[in-house]
GUMAR-321391 format. One record per residue: residue in three letters; y, x, z of N, C-alpha, C in turn. Coordinates in steps of 0.05 Angstrom, whole numbers. Each point is the difference from the previous one (the first is absolute). Last residue first. Layout:
REM residues N
KOLMI bakol    n.v    n.u    n.w   ca.v   ca.u   ca.w    c.v    c.u    c.w
KOLMI   ALA      Y      X      Z      Y      X      Z      Y      X      Z
...
REM end
This chain:
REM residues 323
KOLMI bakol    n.v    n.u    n.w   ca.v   ca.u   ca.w    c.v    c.u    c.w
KOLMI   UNK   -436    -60   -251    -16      2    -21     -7     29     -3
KOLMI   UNK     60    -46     61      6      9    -19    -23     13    -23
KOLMI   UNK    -22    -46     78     19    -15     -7     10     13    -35
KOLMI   UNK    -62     40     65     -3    -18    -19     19    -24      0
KOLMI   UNK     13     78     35    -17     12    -24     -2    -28    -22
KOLMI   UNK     52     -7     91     19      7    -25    -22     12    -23
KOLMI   UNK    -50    -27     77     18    -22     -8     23     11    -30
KOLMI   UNK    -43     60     47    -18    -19    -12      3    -23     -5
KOLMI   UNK     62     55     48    -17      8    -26     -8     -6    -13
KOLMI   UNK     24    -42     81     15     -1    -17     -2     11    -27
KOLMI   UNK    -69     18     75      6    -29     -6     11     -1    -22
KOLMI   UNK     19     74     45    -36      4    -15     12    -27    -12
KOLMI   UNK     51      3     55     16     17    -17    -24     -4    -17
KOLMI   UNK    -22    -35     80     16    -15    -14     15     12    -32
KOLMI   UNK    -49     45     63    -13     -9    -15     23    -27    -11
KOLMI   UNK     35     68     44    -15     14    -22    -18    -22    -12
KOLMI   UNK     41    -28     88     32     10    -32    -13     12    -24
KOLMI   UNK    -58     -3     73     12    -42      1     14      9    -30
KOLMI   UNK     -6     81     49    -33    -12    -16      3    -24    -13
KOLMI   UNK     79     28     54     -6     15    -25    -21    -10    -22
KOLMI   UNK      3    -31     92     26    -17    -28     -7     17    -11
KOLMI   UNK    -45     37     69    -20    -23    -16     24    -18    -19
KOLMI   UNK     34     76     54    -12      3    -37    -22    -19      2
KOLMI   UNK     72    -15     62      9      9    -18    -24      9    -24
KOLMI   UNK    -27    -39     93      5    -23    -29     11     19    -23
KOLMI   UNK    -79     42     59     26     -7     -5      4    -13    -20
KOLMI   UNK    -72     40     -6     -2     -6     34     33     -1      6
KOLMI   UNK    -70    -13    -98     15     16     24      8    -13     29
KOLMI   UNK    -49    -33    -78    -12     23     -4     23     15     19
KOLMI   UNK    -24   -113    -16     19     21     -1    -25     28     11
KOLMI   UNK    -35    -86    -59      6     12     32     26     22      0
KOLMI   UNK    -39    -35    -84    -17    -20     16      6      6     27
KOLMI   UNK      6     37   -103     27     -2     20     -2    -19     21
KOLMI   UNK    -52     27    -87     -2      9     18     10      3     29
KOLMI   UNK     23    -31    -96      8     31      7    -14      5     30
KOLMI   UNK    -22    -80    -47      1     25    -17     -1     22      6
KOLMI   UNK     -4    -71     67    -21     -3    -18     -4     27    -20
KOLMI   UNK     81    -25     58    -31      0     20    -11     11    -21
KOLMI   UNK     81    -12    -38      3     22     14    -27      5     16
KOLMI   UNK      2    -75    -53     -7     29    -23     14     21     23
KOLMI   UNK      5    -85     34    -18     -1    -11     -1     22     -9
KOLMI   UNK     80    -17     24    -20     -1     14    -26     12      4
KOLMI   UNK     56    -39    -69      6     33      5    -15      9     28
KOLMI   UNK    -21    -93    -39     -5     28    -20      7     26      8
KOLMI   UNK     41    -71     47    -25      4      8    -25     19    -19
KOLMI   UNK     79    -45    -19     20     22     11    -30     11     14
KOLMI   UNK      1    -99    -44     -5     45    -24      3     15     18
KOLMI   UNK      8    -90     33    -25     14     16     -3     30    -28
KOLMI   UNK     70    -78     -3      4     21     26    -30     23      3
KOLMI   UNK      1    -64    -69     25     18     -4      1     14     23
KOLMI   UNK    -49    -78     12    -10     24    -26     14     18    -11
KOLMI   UNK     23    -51     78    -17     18      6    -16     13    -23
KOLMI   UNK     64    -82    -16     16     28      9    -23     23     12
KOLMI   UNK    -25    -82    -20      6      5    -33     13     33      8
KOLMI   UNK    -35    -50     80    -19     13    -19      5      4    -28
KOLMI   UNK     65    -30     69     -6     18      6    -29     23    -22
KOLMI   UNK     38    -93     -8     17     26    -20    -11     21     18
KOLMI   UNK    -43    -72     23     -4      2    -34     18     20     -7
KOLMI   UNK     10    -30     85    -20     15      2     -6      7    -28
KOLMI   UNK     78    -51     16     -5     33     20    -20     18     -6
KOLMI   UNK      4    -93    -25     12      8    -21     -9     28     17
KOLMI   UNK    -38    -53     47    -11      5    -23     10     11    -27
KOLMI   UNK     37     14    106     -8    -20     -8    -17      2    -24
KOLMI   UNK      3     57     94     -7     -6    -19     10    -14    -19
KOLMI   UNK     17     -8    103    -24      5    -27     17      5    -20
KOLMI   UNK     29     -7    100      8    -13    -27    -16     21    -16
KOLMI   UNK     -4     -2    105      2    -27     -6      8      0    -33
KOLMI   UNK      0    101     27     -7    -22      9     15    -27     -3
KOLMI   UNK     -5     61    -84      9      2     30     -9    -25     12
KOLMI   UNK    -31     48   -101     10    -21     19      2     12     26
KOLMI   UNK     29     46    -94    -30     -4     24     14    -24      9
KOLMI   UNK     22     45   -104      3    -17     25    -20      3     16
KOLMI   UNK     32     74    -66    -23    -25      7     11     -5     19
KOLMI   UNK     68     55    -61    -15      3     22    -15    -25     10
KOLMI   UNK     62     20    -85    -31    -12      4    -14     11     18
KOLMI   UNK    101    -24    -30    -12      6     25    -32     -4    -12
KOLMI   UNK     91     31    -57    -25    -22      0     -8     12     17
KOLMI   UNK    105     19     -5    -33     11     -8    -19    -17      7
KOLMI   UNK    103     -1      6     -6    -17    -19    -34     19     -8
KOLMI   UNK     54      9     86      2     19    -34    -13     -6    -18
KOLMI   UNK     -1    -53     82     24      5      3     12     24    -35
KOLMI   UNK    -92    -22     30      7    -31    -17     41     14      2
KOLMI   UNK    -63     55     47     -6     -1    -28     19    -21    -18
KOLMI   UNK     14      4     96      8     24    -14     -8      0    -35
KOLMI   UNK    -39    -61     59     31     -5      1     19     15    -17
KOLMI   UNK    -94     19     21     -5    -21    -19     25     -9     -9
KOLMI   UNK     -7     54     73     -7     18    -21     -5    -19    -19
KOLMI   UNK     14    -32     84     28     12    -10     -2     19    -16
KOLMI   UNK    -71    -65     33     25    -20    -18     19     21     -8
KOLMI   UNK    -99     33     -4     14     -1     12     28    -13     -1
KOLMI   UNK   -106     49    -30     26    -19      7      6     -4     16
KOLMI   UNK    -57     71    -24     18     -6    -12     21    -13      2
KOLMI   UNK    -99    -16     15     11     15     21     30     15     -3
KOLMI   UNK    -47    -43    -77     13    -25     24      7     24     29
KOLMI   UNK    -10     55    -99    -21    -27     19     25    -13     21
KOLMI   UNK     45     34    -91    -16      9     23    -20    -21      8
KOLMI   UNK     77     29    -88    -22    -20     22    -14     20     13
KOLMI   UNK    102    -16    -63    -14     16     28    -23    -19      5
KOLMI   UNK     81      6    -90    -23    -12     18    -12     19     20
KOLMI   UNK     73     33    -58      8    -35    -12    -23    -18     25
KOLMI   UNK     49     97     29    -26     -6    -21     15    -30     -5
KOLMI   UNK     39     48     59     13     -3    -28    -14      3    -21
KOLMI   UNK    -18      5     96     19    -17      4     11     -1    -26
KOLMI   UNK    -65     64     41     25     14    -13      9    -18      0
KOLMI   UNK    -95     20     50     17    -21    -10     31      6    -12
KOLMI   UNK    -56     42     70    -17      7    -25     17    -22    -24
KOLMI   UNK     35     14     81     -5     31     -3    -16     -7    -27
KOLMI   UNK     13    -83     49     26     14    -15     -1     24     -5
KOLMI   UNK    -76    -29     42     -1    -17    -23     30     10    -14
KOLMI   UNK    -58     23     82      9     23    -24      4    -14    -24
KOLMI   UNK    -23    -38     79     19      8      6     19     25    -27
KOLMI   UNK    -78    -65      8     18    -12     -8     25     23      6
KOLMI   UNK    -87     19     31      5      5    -39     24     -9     -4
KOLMI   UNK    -14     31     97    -11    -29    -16      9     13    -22
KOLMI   UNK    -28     76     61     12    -13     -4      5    -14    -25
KOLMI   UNK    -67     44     45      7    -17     18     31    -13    -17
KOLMI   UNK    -59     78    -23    -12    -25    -14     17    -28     18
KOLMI   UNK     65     87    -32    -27      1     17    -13    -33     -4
KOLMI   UNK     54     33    -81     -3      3     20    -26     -1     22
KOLMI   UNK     51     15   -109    -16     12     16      2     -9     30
KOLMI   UNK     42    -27   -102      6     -2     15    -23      5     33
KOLMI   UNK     38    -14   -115    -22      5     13     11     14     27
KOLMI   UNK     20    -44   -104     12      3     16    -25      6     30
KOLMI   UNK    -12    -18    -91     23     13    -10     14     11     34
KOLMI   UNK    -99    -13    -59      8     -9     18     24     14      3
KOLMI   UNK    -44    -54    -79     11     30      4     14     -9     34
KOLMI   UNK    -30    -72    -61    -12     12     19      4     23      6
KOLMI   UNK     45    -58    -75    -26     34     -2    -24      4     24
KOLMI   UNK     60    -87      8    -12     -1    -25    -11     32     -8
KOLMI   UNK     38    -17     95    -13    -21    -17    -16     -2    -29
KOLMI   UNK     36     82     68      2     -5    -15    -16    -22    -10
KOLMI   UNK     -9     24     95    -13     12    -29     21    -13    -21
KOLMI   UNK      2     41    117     13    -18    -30     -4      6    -25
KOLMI   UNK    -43     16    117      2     22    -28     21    -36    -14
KOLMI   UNK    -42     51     99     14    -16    -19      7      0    -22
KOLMI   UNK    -79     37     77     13     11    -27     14    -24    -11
KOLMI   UNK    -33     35    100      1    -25    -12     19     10    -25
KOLMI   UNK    -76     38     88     27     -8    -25      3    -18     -7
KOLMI   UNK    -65     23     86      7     16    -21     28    -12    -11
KOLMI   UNK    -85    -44     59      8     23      4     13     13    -26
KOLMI   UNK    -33   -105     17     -6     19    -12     29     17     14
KOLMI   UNK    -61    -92     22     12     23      8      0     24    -14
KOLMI   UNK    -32   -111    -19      0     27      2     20     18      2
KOLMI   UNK      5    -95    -17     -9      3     23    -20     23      6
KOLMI   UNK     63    -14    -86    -23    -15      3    -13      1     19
KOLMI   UNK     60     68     23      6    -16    -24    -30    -12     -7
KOLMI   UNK     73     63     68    -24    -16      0     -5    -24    -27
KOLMI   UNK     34    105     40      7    -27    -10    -23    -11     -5
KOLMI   UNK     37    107     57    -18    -25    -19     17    -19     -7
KOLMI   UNK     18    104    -10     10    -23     23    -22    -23     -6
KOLMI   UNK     35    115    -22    -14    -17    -12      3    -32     18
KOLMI   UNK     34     90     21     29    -13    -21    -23    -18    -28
KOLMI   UNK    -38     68     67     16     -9     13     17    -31    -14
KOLMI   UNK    -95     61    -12     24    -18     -9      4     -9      9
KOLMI   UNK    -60     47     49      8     15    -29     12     -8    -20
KOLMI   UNK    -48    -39     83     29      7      2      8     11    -30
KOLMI   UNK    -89    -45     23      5     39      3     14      6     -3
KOLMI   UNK    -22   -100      6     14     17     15    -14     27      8
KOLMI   UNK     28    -55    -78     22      2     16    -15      7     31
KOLMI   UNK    -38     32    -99      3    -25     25     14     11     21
KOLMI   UNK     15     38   -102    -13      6     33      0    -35      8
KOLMI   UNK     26      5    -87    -17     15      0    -14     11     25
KOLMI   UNK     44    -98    -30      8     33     15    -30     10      0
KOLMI   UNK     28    -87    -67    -16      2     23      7     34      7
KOLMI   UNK     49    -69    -52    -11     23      0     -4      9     31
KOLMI   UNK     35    -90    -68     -4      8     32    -20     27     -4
KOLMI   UNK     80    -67    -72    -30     12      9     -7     16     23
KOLMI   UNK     80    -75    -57     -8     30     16    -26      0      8
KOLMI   UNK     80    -50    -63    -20     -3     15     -7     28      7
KOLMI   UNK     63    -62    -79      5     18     25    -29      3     16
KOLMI   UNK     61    -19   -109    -32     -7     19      7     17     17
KOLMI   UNK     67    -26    -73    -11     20     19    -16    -10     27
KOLMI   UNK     58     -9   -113    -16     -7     17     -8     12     18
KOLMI   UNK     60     22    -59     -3    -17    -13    -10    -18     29
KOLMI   UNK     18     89    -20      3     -5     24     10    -33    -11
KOLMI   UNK    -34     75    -54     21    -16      2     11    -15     13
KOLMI   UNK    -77     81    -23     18     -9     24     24    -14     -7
KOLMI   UNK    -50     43    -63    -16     -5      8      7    -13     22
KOLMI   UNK     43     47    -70      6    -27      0    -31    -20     23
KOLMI   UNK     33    107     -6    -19    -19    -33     -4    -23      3
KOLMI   UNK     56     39     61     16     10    -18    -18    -14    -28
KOLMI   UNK    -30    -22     93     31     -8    -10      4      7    -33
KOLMI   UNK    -63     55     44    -16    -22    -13     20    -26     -5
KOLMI   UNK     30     81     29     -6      7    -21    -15    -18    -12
KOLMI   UNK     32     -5     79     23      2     -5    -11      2    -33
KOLMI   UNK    -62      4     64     15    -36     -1     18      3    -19
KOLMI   UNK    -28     88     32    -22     -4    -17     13    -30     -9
KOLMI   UNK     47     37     69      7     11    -29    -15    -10    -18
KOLMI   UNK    -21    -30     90     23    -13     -9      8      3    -35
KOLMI   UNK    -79     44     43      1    -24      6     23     -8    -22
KOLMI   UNK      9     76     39    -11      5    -25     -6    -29     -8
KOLMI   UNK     44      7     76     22      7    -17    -15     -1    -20
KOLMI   UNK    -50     -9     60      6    -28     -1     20     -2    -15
KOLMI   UNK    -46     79     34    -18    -18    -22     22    -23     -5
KOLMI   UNK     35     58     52      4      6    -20    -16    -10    -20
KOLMI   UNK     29      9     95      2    -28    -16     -9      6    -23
KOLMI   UNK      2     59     66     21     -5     -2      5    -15    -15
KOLMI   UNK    -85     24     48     30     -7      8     21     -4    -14
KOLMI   UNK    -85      3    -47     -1    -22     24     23      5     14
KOLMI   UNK     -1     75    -72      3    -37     -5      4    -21     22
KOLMI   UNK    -24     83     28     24      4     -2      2    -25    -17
KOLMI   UNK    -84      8     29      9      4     20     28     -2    -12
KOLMI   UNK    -49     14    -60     -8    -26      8     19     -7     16
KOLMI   UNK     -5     90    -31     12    -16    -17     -2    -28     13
KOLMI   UNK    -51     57     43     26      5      3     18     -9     -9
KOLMI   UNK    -98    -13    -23     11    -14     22     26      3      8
KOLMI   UNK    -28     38    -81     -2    -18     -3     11    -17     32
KOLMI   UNK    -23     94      1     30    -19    -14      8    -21      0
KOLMI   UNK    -86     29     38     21      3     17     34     -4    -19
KOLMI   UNK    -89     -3    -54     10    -20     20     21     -6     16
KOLMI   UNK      7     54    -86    -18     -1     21      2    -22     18
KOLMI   UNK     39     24   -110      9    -10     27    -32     -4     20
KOLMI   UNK     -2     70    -84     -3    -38      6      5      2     28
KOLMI   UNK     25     89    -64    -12     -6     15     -1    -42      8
KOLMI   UNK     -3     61    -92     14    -10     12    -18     -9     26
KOLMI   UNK    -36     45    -78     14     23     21     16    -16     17
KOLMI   UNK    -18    -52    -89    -22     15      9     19     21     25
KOLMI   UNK     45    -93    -13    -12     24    -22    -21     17     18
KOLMI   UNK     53   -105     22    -12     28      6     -4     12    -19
KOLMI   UNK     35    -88      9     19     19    -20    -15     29     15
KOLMI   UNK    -18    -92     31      8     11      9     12     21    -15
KOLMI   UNK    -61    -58    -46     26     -9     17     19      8      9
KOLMI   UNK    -74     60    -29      8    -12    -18     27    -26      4
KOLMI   UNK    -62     23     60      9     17     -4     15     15    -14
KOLMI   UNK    -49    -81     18     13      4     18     19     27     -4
KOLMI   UNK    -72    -26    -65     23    -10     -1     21      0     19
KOLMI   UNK    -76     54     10     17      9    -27     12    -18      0
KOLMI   UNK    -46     14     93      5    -18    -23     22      9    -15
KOLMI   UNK    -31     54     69    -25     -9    -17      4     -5    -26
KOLMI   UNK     67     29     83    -18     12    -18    -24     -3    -16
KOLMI   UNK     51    -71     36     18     12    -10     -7     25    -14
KOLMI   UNK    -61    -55     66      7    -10    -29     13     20    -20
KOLMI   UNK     -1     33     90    -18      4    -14     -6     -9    -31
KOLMI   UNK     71    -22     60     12     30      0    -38      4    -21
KOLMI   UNK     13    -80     39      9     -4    -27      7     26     -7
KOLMI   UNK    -56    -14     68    -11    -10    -18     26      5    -21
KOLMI   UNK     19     18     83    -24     19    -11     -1     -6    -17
KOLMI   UNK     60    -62     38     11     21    -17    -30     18     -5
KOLMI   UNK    -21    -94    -17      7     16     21     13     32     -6
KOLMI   UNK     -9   -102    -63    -13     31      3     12     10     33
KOLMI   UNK     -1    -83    -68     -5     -6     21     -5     38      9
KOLMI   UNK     40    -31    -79    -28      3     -2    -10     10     30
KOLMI   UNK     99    -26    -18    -27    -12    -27    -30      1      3
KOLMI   UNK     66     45     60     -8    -33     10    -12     -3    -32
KOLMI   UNK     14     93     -1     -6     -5     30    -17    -41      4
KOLMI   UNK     55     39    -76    -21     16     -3    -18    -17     15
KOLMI   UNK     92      1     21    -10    -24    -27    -28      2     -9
KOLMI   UNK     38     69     53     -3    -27     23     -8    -17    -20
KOLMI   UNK     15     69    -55    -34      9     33      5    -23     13
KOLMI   UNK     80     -3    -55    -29      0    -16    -16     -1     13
KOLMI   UNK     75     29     38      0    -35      1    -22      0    -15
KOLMI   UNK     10     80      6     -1     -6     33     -6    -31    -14
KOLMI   UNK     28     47    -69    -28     10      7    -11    -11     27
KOLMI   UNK     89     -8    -34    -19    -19    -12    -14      9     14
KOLMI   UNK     52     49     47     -6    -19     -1    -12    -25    -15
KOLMI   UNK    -22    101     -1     26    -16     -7     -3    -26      5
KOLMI   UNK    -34     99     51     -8    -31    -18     20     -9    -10
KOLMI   UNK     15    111     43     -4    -32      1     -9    -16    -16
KOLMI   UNK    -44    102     32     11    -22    -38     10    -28     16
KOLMI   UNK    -17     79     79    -12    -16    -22     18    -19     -8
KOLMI   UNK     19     69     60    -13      8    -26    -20    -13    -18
KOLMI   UNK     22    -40    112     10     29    -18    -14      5    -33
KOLMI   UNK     -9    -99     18     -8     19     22     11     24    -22
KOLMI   UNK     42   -101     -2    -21     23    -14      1     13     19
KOLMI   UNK     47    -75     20    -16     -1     -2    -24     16    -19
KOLMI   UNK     96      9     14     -9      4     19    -23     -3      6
KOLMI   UNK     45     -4    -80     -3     28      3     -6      0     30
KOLMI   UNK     39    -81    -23    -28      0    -19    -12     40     10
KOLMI   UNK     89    -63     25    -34      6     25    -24      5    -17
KOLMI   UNK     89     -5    -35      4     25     16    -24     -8     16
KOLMI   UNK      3    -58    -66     11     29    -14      4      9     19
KOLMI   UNK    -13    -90      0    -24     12     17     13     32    -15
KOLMI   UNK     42    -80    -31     -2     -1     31    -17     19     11
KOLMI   UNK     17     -7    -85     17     -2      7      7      0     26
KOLMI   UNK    -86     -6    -43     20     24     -6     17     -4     13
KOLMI   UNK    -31    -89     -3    -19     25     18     15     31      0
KOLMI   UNK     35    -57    -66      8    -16     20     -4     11     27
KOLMI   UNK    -35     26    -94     26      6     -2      7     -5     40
KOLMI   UNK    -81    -24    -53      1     19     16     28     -2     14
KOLMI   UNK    -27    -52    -81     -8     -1     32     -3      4     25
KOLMI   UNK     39     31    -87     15    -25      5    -12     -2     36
KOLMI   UNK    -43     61    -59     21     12     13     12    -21     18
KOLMI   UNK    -75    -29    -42    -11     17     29     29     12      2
KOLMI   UNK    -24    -87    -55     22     27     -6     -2     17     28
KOLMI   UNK    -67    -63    -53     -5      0     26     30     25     -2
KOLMI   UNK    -68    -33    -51      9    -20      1     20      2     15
KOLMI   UNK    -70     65    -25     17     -7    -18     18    -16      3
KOLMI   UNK    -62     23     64     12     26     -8     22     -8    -21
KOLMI   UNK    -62    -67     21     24      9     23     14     25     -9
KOLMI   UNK    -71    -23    -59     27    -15      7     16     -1     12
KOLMI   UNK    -80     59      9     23      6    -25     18    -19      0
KOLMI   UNK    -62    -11     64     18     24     11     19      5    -31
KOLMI   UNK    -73    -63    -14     30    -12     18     15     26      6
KOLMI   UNK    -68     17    -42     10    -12    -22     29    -12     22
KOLMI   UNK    -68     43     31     13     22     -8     16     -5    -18
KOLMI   UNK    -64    -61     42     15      8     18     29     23     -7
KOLMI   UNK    -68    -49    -50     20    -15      3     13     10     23
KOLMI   UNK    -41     66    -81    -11    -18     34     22    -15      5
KOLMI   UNK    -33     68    -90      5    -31     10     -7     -7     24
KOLMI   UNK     14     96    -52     -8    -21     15      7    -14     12
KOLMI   UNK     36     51    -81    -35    -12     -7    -12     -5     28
KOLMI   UNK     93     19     -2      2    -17    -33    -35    -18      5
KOLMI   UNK     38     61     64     19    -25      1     -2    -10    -16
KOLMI   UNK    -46     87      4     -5    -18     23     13    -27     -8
KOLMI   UNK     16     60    -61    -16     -5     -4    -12    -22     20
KOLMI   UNK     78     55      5      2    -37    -14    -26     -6    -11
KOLMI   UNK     14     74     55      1    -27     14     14    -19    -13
KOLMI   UNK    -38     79    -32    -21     -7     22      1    -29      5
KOLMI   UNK     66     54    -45    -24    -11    -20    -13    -17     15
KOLMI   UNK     57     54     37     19    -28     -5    -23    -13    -15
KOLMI   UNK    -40     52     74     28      5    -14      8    -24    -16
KOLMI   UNK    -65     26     87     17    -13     -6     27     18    -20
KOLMI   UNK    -97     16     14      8    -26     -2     28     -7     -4
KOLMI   UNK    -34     91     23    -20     -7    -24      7    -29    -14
KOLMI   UNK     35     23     90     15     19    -27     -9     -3    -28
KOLMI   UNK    -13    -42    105    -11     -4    -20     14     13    -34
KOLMI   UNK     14    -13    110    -22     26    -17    -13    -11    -22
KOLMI   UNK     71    -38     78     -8     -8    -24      0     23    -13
KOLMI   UNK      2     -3    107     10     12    -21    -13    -14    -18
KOLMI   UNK     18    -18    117    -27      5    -28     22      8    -21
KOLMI   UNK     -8     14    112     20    -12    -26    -14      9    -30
KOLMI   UNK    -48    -21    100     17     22    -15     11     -8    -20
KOLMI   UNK    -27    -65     83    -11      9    -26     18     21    -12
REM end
């Protein structure tokens, strides 16, 4: 697609656009304003900058305007909120007055193109850099008291690969087998904060490997409590908890020849109403944002995707928490 331009001179001046922001009401243009407000984009940035200042002038083509990185992390923030494809969001972007308006465009400003957009993707997915943004963003929901690491729910979800495994076209996808179905693809680990639900900790692999394995990657050991499902346990992760004075509320299972007993089972169901919030985030990555399959052909940017909606997630979580 050719590189589009905001042609709107007649619109965008200062009158225009506190007229826009005052007299229309959309709950969509109402969230892009909170985030915009809530949100220290230098602070956030800072971390990315720092690491990417000599590969940024590589991904523009001769004689063209570099982006600023808000502008990059915005179009990906852009991107998983509203389920968009790059065509689609290089088109949104020339449409929608609030998109454009987020983004800090003016009239004559050119809008990131697809092929950017993918270039930019491409240089996040290697060098970690959703996961640095990830991290910075925690750092800021820390800072409004949203993360006290009070509490920490563990669990993971299975993403199905965008190729079948076999038109080869993902290499670094794998199966697993779960409720006595075969699934092709991922596996998204994640740690919600107990009492916000803010997910604080997150963790991308292939679908083959056990959940339990990403239990000390998602786990810090200086919360006050940890729950999980029963696939979880274990005597030398239950050993460990009780050794730093942290509440074990990973579910009991039974092993062969020993059940169950009725105390076991009564706390497993006082403890599964607490364990099953972390399933809200879940839930609003399929449902809201649209987030029902991976959209690449590699693990490095299906974590990206994993890392954006989770980020989506947290948003909306920090909107409404903080009112």
């Amino acid at each position: 697609m050719g590189q589009n331009r905001v042609y709107n001179e007649d619109l965008f001046t200062s009158k225009a656009n506190e007229r826009f922001q005052k007299h229309i009401k959309t709950q969509s243009k109402r969230t892009l304003e909170l985030i915009e407000e809530k949100i220290d984009w230098k602070k956030l940035l800072l971390p990315i900058e720092k690491k990417i200042s000599k590969k940024r002038e590589k991904l523009n083509e001769a004689g063209r305007k570099s982006f600023s990185i808000e502008v990059i992390v915005k179009c990906f923030m852009l991107q998983s909120m509203y389920n968009l494809s790059d065509p689609r969001l290089e088109e949104e972007i020339a449409d929608r007055r609030s998109f454009q308006i987020f983004l800090g465009l003016n009239s004559g400003d050119s809008i990131p193109d697809e092929t950017t957009i993918c270039r930019y993707r491409k240089m996040f997915s290697e060098e970690g850099l959703d996961k640095t943004l990830f991290d910075s963003m925690n750092k800021q929901l820390r800072e409004k008291g949203l993360i006290l690491d009070k509490g920490t729910i563990v669990d993971a979800t299975l993403k199905q690969a965008q190729a079948s495994y076999h038109s080869g076209r993902d290499k670094d996808a794998d199966y697993t087998i779960k409720n006595n179905k075969s699934l092709y693809g991922y596996k998204g680990h994640i740690a919600v904060e107990e009492e916000s639900n803010i997910i604080k900790k997150i963790e991308f692999t292939k679908a083959s490997i056990h959940d339990s394995e990403m239990f000390d990657k998602l786990v810090e050991y200086k919360e006050e409590s940890v729950l999980a499902d029963k696939g979880y346990a274990s005597r030398e992760r239950r050993e460990k908890l009780e050794s730093k004075g942290i509440f074990d509320g990973i579910l009991d299972r039974p092993y062969r020849n020993r059940e169950l007993t009725k105390g076991q089972i009564t706390l497993n169901r006082i403890l599964s109403r607490v364990r099953r919030r972390i399933e809200r985030a879940f839930g609003y990555m399929k449902w809201v944002l649209g987030y029902g399959r991976c959209s690449y052909y590699d693990l490095k940017r299906n974590r990206f995707e994993f890392t954006f909606a989770a980020l989506g997630y947290n948003l909306r979580r920090m909107l409404t928490l903080t009112g």
